[in-house]
Every structure is written in C-alpha cells, then in structure tokens.
Backbone as XML, in Angstrom:
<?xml version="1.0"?>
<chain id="A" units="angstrom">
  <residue number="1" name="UNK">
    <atom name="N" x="12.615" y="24.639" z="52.438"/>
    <atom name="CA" x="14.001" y="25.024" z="52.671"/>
    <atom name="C" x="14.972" y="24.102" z="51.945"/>
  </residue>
  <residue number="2" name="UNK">
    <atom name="N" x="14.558" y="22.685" z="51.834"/>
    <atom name="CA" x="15.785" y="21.948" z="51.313"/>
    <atom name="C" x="15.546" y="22.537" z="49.593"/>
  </residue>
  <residue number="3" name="UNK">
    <atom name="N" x="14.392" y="22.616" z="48.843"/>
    <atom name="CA" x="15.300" y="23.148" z="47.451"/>
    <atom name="C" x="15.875" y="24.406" z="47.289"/>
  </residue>
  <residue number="4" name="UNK">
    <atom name="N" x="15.940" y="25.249" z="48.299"/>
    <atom name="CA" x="16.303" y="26.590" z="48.300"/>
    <atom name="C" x="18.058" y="26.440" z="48.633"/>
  </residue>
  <residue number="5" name="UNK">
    <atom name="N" x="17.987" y="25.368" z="49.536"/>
    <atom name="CA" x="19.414" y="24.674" z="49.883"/>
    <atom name="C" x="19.875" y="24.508" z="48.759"/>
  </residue>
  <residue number="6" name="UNK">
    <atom name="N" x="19.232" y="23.392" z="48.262"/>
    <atom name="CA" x="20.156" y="22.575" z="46.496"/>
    <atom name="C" x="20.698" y="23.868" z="45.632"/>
  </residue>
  <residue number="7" name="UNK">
    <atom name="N" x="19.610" y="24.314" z="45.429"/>
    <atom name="CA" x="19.783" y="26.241" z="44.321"/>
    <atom name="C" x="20.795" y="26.742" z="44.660"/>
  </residue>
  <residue number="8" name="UNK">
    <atom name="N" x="20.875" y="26.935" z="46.294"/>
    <atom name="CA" x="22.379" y="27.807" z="46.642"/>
    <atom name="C" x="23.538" y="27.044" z="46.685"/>
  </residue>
  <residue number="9" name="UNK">
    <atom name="N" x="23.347" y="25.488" z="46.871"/>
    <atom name="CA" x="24.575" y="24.953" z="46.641"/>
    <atom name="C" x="25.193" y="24.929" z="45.244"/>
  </residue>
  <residue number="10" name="UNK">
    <atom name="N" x="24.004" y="24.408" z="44.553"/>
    <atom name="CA" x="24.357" y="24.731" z="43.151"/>
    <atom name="C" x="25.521" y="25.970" z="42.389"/>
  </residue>
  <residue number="11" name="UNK">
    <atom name="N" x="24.188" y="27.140" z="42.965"/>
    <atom name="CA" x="25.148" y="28.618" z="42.874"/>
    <atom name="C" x="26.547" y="28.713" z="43.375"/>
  </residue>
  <residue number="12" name="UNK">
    <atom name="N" x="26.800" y="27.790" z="44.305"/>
    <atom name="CA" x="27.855" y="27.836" z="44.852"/>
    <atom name="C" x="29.522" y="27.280" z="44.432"/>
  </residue>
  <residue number="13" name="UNK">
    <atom name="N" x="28.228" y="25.678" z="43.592"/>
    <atom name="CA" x="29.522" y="24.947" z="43.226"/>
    <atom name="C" x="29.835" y="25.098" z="41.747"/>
  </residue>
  <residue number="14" name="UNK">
    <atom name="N" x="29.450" y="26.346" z="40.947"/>
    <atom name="CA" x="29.325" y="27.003" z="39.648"/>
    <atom name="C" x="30.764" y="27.628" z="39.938"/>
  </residue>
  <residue number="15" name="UNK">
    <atom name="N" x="30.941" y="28.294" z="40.586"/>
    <atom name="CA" x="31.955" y="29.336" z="41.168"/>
    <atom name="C" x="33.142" y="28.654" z="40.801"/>
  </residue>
  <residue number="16" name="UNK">
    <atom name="N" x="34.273" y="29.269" z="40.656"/>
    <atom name="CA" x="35.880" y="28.854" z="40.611"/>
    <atom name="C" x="36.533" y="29.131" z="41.425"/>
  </residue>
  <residue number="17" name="UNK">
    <atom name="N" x="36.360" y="28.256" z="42.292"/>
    <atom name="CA" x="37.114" y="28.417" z="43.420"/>
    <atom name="C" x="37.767" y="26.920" z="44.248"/>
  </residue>
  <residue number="18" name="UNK">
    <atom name="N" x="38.499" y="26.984" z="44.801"/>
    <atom name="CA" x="39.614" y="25.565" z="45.380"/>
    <atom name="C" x="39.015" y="25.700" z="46.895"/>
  </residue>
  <residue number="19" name="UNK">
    <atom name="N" x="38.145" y="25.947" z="47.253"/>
    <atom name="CA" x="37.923" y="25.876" z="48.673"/>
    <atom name="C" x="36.191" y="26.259" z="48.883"/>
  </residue>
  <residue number="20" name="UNK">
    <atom name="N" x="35.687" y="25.040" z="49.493"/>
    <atom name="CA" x="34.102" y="25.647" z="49.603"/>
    <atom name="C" x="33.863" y="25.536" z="50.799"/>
  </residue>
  <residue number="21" name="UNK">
    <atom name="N" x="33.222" y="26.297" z="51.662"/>
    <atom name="CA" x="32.531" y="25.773" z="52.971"/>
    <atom name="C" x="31.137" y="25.329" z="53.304"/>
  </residue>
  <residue number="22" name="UNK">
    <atom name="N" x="31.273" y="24.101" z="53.714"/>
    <atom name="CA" x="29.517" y="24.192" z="53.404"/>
    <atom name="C" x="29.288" y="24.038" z="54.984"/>
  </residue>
  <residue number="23" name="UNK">
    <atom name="N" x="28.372" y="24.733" z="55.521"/>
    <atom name="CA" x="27.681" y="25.029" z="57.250"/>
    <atom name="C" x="26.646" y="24.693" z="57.273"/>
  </residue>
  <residue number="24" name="UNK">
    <atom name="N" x="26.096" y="23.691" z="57.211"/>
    <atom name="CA" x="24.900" y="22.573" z="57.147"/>
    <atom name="C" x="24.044" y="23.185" z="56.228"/>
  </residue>
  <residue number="25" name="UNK">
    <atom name="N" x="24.507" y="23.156" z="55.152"/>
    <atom name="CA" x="23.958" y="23.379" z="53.660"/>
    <atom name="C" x="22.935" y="22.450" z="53.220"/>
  </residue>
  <residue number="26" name="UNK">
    <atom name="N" x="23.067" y="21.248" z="53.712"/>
    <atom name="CA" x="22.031" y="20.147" z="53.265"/>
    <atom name="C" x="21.155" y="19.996" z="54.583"/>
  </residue>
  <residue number="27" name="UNK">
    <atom name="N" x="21.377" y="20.925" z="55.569"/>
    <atom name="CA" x="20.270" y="20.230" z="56.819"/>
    <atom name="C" x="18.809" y="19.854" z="56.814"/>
  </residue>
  <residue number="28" name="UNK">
    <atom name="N" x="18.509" y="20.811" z="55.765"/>
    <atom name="CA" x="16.646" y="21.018" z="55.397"/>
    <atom name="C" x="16.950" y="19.467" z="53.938"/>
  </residue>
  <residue number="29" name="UNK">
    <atom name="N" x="17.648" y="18.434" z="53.955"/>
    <atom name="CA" x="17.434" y="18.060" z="52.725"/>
    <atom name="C" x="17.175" y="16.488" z="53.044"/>
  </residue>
  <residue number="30" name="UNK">
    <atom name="N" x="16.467" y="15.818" z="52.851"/>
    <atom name="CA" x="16.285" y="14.303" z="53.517"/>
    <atom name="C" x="17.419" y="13.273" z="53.353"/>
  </residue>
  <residue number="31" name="UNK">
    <atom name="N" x="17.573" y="12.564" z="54.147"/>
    <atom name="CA" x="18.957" y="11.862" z="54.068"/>
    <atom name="C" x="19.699" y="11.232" z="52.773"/>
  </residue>
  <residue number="32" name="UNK">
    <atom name="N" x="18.690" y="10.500" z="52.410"/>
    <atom name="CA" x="19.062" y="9.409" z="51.016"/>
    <atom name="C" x="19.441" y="10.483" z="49.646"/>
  </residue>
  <residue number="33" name="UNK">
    <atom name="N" x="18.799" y="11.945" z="49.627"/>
    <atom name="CA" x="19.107" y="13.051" z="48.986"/>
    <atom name="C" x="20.368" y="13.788" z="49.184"/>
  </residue>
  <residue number="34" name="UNK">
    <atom name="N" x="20.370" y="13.869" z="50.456"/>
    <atom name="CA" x="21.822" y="14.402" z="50.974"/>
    <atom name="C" x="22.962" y="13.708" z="51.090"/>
  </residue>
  <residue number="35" name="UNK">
    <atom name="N" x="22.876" y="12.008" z="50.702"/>
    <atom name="CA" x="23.867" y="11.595" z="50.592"/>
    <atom name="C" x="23.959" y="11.340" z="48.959"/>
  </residue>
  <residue number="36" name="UNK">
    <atom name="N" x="23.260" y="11.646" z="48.110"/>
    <atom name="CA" x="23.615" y="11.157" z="46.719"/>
    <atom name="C" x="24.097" y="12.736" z="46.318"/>
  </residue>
  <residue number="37" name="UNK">
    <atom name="N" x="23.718" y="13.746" z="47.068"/>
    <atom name="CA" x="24.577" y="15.293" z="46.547"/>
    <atom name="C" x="26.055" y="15.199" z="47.075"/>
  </residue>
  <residue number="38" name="UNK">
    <atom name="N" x="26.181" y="14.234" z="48.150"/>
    <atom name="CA" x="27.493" y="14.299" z="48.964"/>
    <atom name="C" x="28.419" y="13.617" z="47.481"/>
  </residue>
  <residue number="39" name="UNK">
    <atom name="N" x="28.108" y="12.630" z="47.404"/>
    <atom name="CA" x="28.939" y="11.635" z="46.423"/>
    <atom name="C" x="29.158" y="12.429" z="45.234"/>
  </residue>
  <residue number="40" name="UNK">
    <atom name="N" x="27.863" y="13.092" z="45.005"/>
    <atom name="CA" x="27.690" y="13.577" z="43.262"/>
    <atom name="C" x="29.204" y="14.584" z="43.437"/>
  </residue>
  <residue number="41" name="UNK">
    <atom name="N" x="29.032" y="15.478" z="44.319"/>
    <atom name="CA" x="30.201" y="16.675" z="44.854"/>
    <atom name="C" x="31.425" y="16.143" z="44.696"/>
  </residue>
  <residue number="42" name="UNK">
    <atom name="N" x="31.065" y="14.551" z="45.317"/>
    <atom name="CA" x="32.997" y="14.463" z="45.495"/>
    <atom name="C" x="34.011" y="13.602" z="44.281"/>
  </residue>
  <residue number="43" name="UNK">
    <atom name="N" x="32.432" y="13.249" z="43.840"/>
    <atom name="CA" x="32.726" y="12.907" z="42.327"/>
    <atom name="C" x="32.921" y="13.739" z="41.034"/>
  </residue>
  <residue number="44" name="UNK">
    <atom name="N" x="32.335" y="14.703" z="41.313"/>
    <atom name="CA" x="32.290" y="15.803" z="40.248"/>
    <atom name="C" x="33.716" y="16.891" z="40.477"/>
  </residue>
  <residue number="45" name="UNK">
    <atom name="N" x="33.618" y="17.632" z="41.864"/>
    <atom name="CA" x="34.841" y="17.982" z="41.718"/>
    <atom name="C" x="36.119" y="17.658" z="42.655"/>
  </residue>
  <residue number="46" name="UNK">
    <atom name="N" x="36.668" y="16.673" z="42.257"/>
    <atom name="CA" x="37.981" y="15.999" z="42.954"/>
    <atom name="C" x="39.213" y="16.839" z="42.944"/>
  </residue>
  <residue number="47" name="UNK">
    <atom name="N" x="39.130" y="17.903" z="42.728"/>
    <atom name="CA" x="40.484" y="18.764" z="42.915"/>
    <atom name="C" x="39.843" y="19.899" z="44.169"/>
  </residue>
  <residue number="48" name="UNK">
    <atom name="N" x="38.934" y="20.061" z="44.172"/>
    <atom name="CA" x="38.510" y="20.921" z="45.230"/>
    <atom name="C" x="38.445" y="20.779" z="46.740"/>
  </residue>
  <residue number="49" name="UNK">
    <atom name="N" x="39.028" y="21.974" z="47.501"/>
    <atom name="CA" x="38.850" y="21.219" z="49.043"/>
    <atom name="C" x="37.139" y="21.605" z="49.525"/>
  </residue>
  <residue number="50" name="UNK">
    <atom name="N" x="36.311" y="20.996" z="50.625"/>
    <atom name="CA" x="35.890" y="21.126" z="51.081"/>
    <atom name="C" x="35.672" y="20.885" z="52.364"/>
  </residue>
  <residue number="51" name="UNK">
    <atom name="N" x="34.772" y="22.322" z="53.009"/>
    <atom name="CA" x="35.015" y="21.884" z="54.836"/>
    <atom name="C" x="33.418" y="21.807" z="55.113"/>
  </residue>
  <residue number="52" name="UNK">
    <atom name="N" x="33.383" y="20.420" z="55.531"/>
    <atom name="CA" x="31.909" y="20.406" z="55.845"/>
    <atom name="C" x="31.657" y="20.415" z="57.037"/>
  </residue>
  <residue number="53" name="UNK">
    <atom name="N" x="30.720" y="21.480" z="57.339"/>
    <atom name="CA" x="30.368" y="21.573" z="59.095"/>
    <atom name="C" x="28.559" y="20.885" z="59.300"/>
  </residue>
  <residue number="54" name="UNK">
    <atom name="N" x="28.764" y="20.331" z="60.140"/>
    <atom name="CA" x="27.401" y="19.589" z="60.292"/>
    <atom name="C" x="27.611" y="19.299" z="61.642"/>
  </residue>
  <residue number="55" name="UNK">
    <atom name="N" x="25.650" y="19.004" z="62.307"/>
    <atom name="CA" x="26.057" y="18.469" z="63.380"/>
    <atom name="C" x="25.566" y="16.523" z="63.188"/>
  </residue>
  <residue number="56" name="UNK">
    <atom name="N" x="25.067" y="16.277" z="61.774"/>
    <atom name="CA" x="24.821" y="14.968" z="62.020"/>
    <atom name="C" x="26.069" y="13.866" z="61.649"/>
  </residue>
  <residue number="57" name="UNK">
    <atom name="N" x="26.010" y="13.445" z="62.552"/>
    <atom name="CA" x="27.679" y="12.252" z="62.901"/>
    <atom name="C" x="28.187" y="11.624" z="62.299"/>
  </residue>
  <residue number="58" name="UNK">
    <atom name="N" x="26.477" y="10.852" z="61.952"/>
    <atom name="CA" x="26.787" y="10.119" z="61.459"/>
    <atom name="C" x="27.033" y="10.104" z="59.889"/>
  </residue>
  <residue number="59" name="UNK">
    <atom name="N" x="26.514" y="11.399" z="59.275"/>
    <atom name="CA" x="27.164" y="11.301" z="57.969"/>
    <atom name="C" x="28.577" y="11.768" z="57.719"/>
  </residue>
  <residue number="60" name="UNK">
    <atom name="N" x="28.938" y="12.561" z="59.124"/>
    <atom name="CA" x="30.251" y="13.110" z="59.022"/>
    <atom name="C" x="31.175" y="11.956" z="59.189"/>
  </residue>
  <residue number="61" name="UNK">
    <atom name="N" x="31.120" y="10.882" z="59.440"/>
    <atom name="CA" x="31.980" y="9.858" z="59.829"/>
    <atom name="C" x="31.609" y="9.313" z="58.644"/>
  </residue>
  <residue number="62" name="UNK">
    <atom name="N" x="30.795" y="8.936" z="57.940"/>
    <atom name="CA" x="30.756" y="7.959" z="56.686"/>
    <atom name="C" x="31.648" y="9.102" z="55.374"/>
  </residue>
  <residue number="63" name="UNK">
    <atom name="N" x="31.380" y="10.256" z="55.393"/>
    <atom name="CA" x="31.881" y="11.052" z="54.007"/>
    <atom name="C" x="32.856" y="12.075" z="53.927"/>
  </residue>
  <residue number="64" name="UNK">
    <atom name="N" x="33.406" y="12.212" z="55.480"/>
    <atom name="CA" x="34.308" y="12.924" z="55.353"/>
    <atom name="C" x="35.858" y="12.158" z="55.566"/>
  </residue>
  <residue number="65" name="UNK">
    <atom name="N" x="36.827" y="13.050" z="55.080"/>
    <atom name="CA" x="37.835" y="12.407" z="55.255"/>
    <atom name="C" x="38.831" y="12.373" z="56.380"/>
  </residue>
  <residue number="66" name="UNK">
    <atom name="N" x="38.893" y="13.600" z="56.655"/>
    <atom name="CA" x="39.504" y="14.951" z="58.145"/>
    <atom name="C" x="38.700" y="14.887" z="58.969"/>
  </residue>
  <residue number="67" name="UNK">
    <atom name="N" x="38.217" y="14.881" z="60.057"/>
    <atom name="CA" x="37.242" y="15.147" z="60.940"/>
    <atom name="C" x="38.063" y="16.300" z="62.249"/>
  </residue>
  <residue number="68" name="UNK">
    <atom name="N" x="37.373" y="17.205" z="62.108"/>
    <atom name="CA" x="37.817" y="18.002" z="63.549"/>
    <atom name="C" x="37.162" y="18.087" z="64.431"/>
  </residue>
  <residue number="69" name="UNK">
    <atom name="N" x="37.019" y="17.690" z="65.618"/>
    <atom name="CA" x="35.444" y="17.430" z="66.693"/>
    <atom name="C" x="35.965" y="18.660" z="67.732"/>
  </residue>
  <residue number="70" name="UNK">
    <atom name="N" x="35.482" y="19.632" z="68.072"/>
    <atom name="CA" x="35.206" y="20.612" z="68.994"/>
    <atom name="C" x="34.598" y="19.855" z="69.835"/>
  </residue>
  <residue number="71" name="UNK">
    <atom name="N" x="35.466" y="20.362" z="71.326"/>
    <atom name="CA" x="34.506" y="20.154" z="72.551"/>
    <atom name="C" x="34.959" y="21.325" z="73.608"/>
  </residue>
  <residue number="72" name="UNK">
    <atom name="N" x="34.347" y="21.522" z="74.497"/>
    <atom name="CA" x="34.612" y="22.593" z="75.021"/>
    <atom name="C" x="34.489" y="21.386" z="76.920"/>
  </residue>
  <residue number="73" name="UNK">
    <atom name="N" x="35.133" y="21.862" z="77.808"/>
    <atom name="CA" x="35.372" y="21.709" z="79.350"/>
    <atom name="C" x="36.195" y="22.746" z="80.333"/>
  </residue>
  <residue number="74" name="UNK">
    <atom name="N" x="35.573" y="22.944" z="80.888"/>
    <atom name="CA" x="35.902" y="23.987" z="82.249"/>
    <atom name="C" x="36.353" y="25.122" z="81.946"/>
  </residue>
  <residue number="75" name="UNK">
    <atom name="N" x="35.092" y="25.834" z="80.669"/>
    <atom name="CA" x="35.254" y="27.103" z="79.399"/>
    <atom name="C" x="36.752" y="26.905" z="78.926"/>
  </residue>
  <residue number="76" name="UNK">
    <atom name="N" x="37.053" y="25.560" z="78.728"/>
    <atom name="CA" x="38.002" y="25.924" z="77.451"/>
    <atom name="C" x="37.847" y="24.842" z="76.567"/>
  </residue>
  <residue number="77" name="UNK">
    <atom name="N" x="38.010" y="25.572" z="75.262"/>
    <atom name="CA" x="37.573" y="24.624" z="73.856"/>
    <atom name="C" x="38.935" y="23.862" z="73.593"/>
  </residue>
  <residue number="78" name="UNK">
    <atom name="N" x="38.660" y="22.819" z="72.983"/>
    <atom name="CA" x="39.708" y="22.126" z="73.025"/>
    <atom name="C" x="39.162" y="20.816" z="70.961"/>
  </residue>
  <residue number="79" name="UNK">
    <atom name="N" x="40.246" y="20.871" z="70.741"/>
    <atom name="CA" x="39.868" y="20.274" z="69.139"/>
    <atom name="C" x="40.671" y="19.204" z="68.927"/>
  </residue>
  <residue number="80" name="UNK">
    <atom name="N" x="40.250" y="17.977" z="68.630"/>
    <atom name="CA" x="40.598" y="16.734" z="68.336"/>
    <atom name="C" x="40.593" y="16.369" z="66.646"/>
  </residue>
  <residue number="81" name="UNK">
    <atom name="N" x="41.450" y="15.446" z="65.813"/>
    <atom name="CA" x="41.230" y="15.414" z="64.955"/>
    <atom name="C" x="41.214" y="13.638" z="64.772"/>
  </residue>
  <residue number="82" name="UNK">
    <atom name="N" x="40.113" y="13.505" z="63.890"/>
    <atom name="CA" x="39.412" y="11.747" z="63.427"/>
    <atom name="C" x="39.514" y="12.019" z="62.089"/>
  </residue>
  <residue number="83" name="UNK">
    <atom name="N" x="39.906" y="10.510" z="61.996"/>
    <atom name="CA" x="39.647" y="9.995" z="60.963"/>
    <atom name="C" x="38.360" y="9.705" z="60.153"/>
  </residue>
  <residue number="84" name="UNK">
    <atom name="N" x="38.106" y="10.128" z="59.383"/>
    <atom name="CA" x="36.543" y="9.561" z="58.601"/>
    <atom name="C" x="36.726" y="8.300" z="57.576"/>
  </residue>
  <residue number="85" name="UNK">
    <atom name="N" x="35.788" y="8.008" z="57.215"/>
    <atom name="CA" x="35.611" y="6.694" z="56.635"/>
    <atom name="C" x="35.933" y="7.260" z="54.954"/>
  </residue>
  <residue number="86" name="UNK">
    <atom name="N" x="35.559" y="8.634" z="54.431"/>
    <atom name="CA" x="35.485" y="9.203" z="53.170"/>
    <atom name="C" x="34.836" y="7.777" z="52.181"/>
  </residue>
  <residue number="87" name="UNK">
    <atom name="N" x="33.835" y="7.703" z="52.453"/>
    <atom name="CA" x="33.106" y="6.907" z="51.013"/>
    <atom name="C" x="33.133" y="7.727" z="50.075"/>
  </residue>
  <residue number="88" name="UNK">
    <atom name="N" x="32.923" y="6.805" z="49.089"/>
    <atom name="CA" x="32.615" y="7.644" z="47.458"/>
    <atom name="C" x="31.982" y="6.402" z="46.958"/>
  </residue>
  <residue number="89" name="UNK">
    <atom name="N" x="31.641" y="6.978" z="45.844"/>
    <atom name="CA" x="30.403" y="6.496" z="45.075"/>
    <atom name="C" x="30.906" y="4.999" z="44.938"/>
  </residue>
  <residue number="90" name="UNK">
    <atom name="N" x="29.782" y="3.699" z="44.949"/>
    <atom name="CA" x="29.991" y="2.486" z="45.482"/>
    <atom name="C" x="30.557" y="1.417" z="45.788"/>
  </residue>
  <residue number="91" name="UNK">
    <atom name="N" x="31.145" y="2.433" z="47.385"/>
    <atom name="CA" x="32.105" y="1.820" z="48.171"/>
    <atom name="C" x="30.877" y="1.930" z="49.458"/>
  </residue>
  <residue number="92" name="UNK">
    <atom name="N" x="31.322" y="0.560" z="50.057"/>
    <atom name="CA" x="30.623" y="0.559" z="51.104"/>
    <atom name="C" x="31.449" y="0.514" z="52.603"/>
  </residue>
  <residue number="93" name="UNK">
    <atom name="N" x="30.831" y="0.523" z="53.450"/>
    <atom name="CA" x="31.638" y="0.159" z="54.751"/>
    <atom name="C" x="31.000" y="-0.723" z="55.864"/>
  </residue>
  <residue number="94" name="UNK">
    <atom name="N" x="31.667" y="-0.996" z="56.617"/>
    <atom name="CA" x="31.201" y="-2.280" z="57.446"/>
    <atom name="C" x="30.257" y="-1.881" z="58.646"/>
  </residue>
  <residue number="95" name="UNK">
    <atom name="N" x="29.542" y="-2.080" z="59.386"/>
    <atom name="CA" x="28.785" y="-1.266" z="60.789"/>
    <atom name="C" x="29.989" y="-1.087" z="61.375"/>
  </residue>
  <residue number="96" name="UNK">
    <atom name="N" x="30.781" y="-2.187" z="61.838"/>
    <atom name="CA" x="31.791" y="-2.390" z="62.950"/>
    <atom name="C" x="33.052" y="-0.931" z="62.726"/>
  </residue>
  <residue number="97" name="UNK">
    <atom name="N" x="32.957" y="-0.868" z="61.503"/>
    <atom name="CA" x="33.747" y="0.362" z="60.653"/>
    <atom name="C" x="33.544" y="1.996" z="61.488"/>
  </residue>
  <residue number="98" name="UNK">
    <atom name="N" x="32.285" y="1.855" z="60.693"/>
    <atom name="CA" x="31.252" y="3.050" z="61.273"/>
    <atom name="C" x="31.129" y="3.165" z="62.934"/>
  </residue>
  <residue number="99" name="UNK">
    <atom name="N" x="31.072" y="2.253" z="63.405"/>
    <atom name="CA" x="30.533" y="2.580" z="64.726"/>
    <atom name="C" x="31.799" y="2.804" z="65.609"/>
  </residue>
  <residue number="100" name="UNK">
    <atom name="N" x="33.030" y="2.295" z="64.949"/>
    <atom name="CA" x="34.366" y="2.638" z="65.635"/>
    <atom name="C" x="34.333" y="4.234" z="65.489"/>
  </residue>
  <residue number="101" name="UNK">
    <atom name="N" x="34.508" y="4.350" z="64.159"/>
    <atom name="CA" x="34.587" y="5.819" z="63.726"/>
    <atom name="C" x="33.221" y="6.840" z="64.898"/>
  </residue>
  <residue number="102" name="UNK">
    <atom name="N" x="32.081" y="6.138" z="65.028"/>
    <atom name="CA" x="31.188" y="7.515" z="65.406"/>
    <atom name="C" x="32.090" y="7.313" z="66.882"/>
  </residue>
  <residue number="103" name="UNK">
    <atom name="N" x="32.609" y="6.138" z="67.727"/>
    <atom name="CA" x="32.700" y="6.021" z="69.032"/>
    <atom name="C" x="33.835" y="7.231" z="69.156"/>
  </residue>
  <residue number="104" name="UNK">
    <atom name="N" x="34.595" y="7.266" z="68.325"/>
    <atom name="CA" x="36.357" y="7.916" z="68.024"/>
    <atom name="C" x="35.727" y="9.116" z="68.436"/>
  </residue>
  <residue number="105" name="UNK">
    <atom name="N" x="34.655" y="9.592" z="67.193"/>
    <atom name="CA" x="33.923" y="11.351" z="67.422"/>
    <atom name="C" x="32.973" y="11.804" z="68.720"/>
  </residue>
  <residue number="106" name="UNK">
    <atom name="N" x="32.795" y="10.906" z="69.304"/>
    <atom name="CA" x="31.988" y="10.585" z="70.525"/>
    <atom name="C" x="32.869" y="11.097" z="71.739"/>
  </residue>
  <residue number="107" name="UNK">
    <atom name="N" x="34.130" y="10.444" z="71.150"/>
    <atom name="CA" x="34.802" y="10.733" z="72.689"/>
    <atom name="C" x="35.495" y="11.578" z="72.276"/>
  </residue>
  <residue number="108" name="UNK">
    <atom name="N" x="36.030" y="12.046" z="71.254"/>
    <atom name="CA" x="36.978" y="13.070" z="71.010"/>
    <atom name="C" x="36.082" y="14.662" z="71.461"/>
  </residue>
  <residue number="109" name="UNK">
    <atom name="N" x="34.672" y="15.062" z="71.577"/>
    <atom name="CA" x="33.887" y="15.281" z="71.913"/>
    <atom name="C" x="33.867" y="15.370" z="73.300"/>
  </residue>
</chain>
C-alpha cells in the first residue's frame, strides 16, 4: 500500500492546482519516508496550500503549520485551532518545543 500511496501522491502533485488535500495519504508509508516526502512537498511547492488530515500527532505538530483538532462532548463537535511547529528542511526543534505543541493538541482534543 505505501508505493501505491507515493504513485497517487505523485499523480496528484503533477496537477495545477493551489489547494491539495491529503487524508492520510502517507499512512501505509514508514516514518523516516514520510517525513522526507513531507519536506520534499513543502520544499518543492511553496505557493501551494495544503490540508493535511492525519491521525498521527505527532507528525502533525512537527510539519504542520495551522492545526485544527476536532473533538466532540455531550454529541457536540467542537474545533480548536494550534499552532504547529511547521519544520522544513534542516530546521530542527527542541523536545520541550514538541511536547508543548503535542500537550496544546492533546487538550484542545
């Protein structure tokens, strides 16, 4: 499943278009892979928006920039918005960084 992933992302990011959605497009793809396609993307096309939906946290807090955290209580949904860390290609960040940021999505949640 993950090179069938890469192929369609590929196909995807061929396209001309200012807006992509990706809905856990990289889930089938191993981490250290899925974060060098994250960078390659945001390096390659910097005029483009993208909305990345995922459920793993912790890459959503290291690479995104917007964060919107859905949570739902007493059937009603309710949406918070975080800050992300948005890395790009080698920039690093601190644990203490990161772990503020996952606590932020944790509770906004």
């Amino acid at each position: 499943m993950g090179q069938q992933n890469r192929v369609n992302l590929i196909r995807y990011l061929l396209q001309d278009c200012d807006l992509l959605i990706m809905d856990e497009s990289l889930a089938n793809v191993d981490e250290l892979t899925r974060e060098k396609i994250i960078l390659s993307i945001k390096e390659m096309f910097t005029q483009r928006y993208f909305i990345y939906i995922s459920h793993n946290v912790m890459e959503v807090a290291k690479f995104c920039d917007d964060i919107l955290v859905f949570g739902a209580d007493n059937k009603r949904v309710h949406s918070t918005m975080v800050k992300g860390r948005n890395l790009r290609e080698g920039q690093t960040v601190s644990r203490a960084q990161l772990d503020a940021t996952l606590l932020e999505i944790m509770n906004a949640a």
